[in-house]
C-alpha positions as CSV (number, residue, x, y, z in Angstrom):
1,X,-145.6,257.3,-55.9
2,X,-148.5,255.5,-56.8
3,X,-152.1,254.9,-54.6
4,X,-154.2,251.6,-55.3
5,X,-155.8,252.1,-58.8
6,X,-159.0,250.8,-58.9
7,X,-160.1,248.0,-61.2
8,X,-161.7,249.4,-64.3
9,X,-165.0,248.2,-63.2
10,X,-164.8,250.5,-60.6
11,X,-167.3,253.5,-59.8
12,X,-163.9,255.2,-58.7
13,X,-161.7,254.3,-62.1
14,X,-162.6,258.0,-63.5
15,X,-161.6,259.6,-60.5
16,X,-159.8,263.2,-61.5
17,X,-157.6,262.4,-58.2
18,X,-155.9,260.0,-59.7
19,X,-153.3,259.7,-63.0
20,X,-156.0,256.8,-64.8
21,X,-152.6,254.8,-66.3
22,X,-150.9,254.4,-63.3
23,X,-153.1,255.6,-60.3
24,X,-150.6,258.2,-59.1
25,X,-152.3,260.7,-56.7
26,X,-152.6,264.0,-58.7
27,X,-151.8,267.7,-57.2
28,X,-155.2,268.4,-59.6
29,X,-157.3,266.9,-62.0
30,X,-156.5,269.4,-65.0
31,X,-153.0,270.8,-65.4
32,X,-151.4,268.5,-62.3
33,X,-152.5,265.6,-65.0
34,X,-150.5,267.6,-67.7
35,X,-147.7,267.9,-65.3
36,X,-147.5,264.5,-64.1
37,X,-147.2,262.9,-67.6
38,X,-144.6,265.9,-68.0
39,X,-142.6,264.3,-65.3
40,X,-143.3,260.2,-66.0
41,X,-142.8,259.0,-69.6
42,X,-144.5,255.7,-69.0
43,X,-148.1,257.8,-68.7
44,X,-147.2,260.1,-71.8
45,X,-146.7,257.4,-74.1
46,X,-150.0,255.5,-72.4
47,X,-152.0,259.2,-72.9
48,X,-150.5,259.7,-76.5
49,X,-151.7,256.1,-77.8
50,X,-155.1,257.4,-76.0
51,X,-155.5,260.3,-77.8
52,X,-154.3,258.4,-80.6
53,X,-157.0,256.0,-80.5
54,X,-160.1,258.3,-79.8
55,X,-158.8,261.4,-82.1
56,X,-161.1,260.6,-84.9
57,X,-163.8,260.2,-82.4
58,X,-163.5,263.8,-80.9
59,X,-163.4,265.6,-84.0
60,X,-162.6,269.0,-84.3
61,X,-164.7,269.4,-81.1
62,X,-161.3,268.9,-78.7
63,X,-158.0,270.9,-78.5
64,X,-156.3,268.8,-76.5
């Protein structure tokens, strides 16, 4: 189930509300994100390649 994901120019992209890969309506910003890539593989793999790509960025400063 999926709400209309605003275009990344957006003041509303970042919103915590919503999964930012597919624009699924979140039960919570923090662990219902964690859950809802859980639950759809699609946003795992987007949120891996993510992590992926800004790791070396973050440092040591993140544990995520």
């Amino acid at each position: 189930m999926s709400d209309d994901h605003p275009p990344r120019d957006s003041p509303e992209w970042d919103n915590p509300d919503l999964c930012p890969f597919c624009g699924a309506t979140l039960s919570d910003g923090g662990i219902g994100f964690i859950d809802h890539v859980s639950d759809a593989p699609e946003c795992a793999e987007r949120f891996e390649a993510w992590r992926a790509a800004i790791r070396d960025d973050i440092g040591g400063e993140w544990g995520g």
